[in-house]
Every structure is written in C-alpha cells, then in structure tokens.
C-alpha positions as CSV (number, residue, x, y, z in Angstrom):
1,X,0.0,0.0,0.0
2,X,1.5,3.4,-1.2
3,X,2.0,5.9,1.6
4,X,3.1,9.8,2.2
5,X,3.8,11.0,5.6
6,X,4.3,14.7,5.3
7,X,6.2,16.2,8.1
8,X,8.1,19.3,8.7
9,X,5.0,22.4,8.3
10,X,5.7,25.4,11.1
11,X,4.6,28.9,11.6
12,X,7.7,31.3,10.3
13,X,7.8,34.8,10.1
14,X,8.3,36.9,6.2
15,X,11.4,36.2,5.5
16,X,12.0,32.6,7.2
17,X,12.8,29.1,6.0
18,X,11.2,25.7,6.2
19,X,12.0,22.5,5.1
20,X,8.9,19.8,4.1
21,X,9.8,16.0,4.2
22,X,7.7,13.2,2.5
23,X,8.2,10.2,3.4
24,X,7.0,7.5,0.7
25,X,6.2,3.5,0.7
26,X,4.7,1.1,-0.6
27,X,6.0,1.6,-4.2
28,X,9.6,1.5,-7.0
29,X,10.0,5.7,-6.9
30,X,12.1,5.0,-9.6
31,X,9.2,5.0,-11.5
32,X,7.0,8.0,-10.7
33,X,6.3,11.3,-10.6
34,X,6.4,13.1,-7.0
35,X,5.7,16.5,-6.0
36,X,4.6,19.3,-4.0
37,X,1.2,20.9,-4.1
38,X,-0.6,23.3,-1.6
39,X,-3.9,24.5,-0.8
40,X,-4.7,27.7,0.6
41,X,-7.9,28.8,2.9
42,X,-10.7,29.2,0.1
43,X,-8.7,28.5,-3.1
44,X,-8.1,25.9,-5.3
45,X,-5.3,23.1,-4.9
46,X,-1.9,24.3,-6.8
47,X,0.5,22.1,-7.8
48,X,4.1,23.9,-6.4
49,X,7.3,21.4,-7.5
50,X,7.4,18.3,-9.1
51,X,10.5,15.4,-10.0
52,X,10.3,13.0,-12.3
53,X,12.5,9.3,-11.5
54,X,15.5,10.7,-14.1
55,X,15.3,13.9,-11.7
56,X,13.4,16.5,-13.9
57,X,12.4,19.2,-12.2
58,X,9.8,21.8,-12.6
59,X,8.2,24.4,-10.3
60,X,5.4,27.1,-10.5
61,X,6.5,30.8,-11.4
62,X,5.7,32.2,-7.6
63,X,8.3,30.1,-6.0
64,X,11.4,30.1,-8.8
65,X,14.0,31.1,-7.0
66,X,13.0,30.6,-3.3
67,X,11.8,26.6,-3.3
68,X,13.8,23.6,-4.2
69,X,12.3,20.1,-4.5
70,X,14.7,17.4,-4.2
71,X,14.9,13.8,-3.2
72,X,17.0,11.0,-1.0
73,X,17.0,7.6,-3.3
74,X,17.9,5.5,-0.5
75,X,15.5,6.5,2.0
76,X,12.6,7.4,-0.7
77,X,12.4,10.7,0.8
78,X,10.7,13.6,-1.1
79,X,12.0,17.5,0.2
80,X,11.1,20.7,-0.4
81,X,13.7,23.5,0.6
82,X,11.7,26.9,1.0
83,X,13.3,30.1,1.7
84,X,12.6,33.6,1.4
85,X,9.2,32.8,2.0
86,X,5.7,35.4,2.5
87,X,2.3,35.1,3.6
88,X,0.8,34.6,0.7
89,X,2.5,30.6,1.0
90,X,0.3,30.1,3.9
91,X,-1.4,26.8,3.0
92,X,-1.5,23.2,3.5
93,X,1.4,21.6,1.5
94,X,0.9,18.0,0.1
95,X,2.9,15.5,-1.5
96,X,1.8,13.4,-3.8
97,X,3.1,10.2,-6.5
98,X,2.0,9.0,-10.2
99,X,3.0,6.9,-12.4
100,X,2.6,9.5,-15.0
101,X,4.3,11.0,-18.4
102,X,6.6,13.5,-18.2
103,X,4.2,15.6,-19.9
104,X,1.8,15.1,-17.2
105,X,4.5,15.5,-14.3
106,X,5.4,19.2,-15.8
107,X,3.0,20.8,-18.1
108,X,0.9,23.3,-16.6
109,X,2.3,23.3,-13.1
110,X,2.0,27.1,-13.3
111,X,-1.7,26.4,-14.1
112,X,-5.2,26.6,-11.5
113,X,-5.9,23.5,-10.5
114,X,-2.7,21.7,-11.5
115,X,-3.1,17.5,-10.5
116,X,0.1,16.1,-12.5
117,X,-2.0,13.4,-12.6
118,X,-1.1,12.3,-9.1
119,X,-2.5,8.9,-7.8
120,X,-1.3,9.2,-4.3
121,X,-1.5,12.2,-1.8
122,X,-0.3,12.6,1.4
123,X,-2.6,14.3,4.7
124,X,-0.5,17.2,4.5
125,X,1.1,19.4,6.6
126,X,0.5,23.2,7.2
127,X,2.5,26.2,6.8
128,X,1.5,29.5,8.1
129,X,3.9,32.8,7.5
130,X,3.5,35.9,8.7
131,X,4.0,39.0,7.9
C-alpha cells in the first residue's frame, strides 16, 4: 500500500525558511512522478514542485528562485527546501506520487488547479507565515 507522511510544516515569520519532508512507501520511486502541491484557505489546490524518477524538475512561477524540491533515493524521501518565503505561502502543502508522463509531471504546473495526474497524496502538513 503506497504511503506519504508529510512532516516538517511550522509557523515562520516573512522572511524565514522551512523544510517539508515526505516520506513514501509502498512503491519502485524510480518509477513516478512526486511533487509538492498546496492548498490555501478558500482557493483551489496548486501544484508547487514536481521530479520525475530521471530527476526532472519543474516548479510554478511564484516560487522560482526561493523553493527547491529534491529527493534522498535510498531512503525514498521527497524535500522541499523553502526560503525567502511570504504570507501569501500560507497553506497546506501536500505530497503526492503518479505513475505519469513527463508531460503530465510538468506541463501546466503554473496552471489553477494543476493535479500532475497524481495517484497518491499525502494528509498534508500546514505552513503559516506571517507577515
């Protein structure tokens, strides 16, 4: 059974850094897609990073530059590196696997409602900033 433990959501202040960890079972990594998404109070779900298995790597335009998704092979550990960050990140960040194209893993990501075509998600974990 494929499972995502996020951990590693904290209240920061403008300015501060956080790192997320997802931890992931249950299935060959080597194989999938995995990413980040988030959800904000009232808005729609938003995909944020995603990695393909030959470590592709795309991310939406509001957090080039401050977030960095990567991944430990041996443990099967998803991260996301976030610095710099505002309030307007506030949300619930989930992480989430597919066994999806690389078209699917990438394109749009910038877009409302962006899935990637993700089978699996995680419960999440939240991350407030103020200002």
């Amino acid at each position: 059974q494929v499972q995502l433990v996020e951990s590693g959501g904290g209240s920061v202040q403008a300015g501060g850094s956080l790192r997320l960890s997802c931890a992931a079972s249950g299935y060959n990594p080597s194989n999938y897609c995995m990413g980040w998404f988030r959800q904000a109070p009232g808005k729609e779900r938003e995909g944020v990073a995603t990695m393909d298995s030959h470590g592709s790597i795309s991310y939406a335009d509001s957090v080039k530059g401050r977030f960095t998704i990567s991944k430990d092979n041996v443990e099967n550990i998803l991260y996301l590196q976030m610095n710099g960050l505002k309030p307007e990140d506030t949300a619930m960040y989930y992480c989430a696997a597919g066994f999806v194209t690389p078209a699917s893993c990438f394109t749009g990501i910038s877009s409302p409602g962006f899935r990637g075509g993700m089978t699996y998600w995680g419960k999440g974990t939240l991350v407030t900033i103020s200002s």
